[in-house]
N, C-alpha and C positions, 0 to 999 in steps of 0.2 A: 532819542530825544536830543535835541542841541537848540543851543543859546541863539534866538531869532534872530538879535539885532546887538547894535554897540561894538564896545573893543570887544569881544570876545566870540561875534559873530562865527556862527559856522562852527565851535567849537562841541563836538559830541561828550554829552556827559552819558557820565555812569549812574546807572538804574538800580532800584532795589529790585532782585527776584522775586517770584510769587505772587500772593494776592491781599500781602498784608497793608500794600500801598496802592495809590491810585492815582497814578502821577495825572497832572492838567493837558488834559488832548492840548494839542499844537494848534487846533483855529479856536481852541478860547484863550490856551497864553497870548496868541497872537490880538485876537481882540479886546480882550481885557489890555494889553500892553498900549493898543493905539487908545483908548480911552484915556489911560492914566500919561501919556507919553510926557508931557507938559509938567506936572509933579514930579517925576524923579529924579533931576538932575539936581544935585546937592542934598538928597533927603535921606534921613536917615528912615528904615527900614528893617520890621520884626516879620521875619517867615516863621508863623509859629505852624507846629505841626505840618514843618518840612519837608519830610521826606526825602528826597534826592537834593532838596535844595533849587530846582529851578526856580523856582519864582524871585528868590532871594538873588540867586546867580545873575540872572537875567534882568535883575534891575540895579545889580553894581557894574554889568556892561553897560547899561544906559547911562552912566555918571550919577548912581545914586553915591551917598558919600560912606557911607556903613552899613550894614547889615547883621542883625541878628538871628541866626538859625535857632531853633530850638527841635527836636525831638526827643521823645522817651526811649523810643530802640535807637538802643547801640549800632545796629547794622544798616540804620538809618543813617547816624550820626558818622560813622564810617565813611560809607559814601557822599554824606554833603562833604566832608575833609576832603577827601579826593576831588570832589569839582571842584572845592576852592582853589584845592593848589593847583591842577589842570588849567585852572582859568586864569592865577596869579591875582585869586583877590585875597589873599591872606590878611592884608596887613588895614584892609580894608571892614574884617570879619570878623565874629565871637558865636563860637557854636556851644549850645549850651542841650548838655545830653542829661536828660531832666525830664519828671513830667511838668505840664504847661502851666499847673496853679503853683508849683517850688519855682519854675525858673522867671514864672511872671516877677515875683515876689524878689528874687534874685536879680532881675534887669533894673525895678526899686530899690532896692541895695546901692545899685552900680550905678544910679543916677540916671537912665537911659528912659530918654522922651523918643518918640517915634511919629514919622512926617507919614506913614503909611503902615499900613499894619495889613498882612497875609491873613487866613484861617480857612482856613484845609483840614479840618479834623476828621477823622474816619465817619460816616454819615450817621451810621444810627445810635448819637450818644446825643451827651446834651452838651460837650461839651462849647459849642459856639455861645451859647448862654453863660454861662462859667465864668470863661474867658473874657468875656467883655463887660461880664462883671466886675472882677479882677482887675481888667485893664484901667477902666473906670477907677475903680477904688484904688491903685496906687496911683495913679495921676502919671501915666504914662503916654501920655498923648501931646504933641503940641498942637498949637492953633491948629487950627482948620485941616488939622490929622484925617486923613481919609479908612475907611477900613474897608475889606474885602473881603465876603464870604464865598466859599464855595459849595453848593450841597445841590443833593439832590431832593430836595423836599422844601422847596421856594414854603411852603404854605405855613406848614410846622415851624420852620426858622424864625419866619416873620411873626407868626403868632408869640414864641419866645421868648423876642427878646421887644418886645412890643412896650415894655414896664421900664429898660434899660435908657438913658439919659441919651440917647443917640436916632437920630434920624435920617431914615429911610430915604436918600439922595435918587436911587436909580434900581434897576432890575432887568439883568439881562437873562433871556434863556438861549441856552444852545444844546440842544436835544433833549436829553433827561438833567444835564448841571445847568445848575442857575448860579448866575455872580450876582451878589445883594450888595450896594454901594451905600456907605452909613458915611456921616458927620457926627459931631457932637452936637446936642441940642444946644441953640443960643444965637 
């Protein structure tokens, strides 16, 4: 896997082994990135349920201004460190090794609104419902915050979070994953 585009183009990052992750095929980062290209430059930015950290990586190359990592595994959390410092976006970074409803609540602590928000959770939970529950309820969004889901079950998702203050922008499929494009309602 390596960083598409930006300063950090061409740079190969490090992978988690096994099957406990499910990093983003390279022609949906690639697509989803030309979509949002226009939004990232100065925005700050939550990759929750991280994993390797690309998507986070990959939009502090495009001149996103910060980035939030978040995952629960440790060996997760490992390796997003390692691509930051690979990459040299340290100083640009806050990796937060936690699960997602303590570090939500933790990013509210630390005053941190978000111009774009990641969510990549493992497929068969609930927790993209959860989470944007959460995100919601500590007011972690600024204006016209975009969010990004990944899943494979478009139907379930949408059914979901159907109740949640946020709407349904876009829908893309790319073979079995689907990207779901939310707003805030308003």
């Amino acid at each position: 896997m390596r960083v598409i585009s930006g300063m950090a183009r061409g740079t190969k990052l490090y992978t988690l082994e096994g099957s406990n992750t499910r990093p983003t095929l390279d022609r949906v980062k690639e697509a989803l990135f030309n979509i949002i290209q226009y939004d990232l430059e100065g925005s700050y930015i939550l990759d929750l349920f991280a994993g390797s950290g690309s998507l986070g990586i990959e939009s502090l190359s495009r001149k996103a201004k910060f980035c939030a990592f978040c995952d629960n595994s440790y060996e997760a959390v490992s390796i997003i460190k390692k691509n930051i410092e690979k990459t040299r976006f340290n100083d640009l970074s806050k990796v937060y090794n936690m699960a997602y409803d303590k570090a939500l609540l933790k990013m509210k602590d630390d005053d941190l609104k978000f111009d774009i928000v990641f969510l990549d959770p493992p497929y068969e939970t609930d927790y993209i419902q959860k989470s944007l529950e959460l995100i919601i309820k500590y007011e972690l969004l600024n204006d016209d915050a975009i969010l990004i889901l990944e899943t494979d079950n478009q139907d379930r998702i949408l059914k979901e979070i159907e109740k949640i203050q946020l709407d349904v922008r876009d829908v893309r499929k790319y073979g079995r994953v689907s990207l779901i494009f939310l707003k805030r309602k308003g």
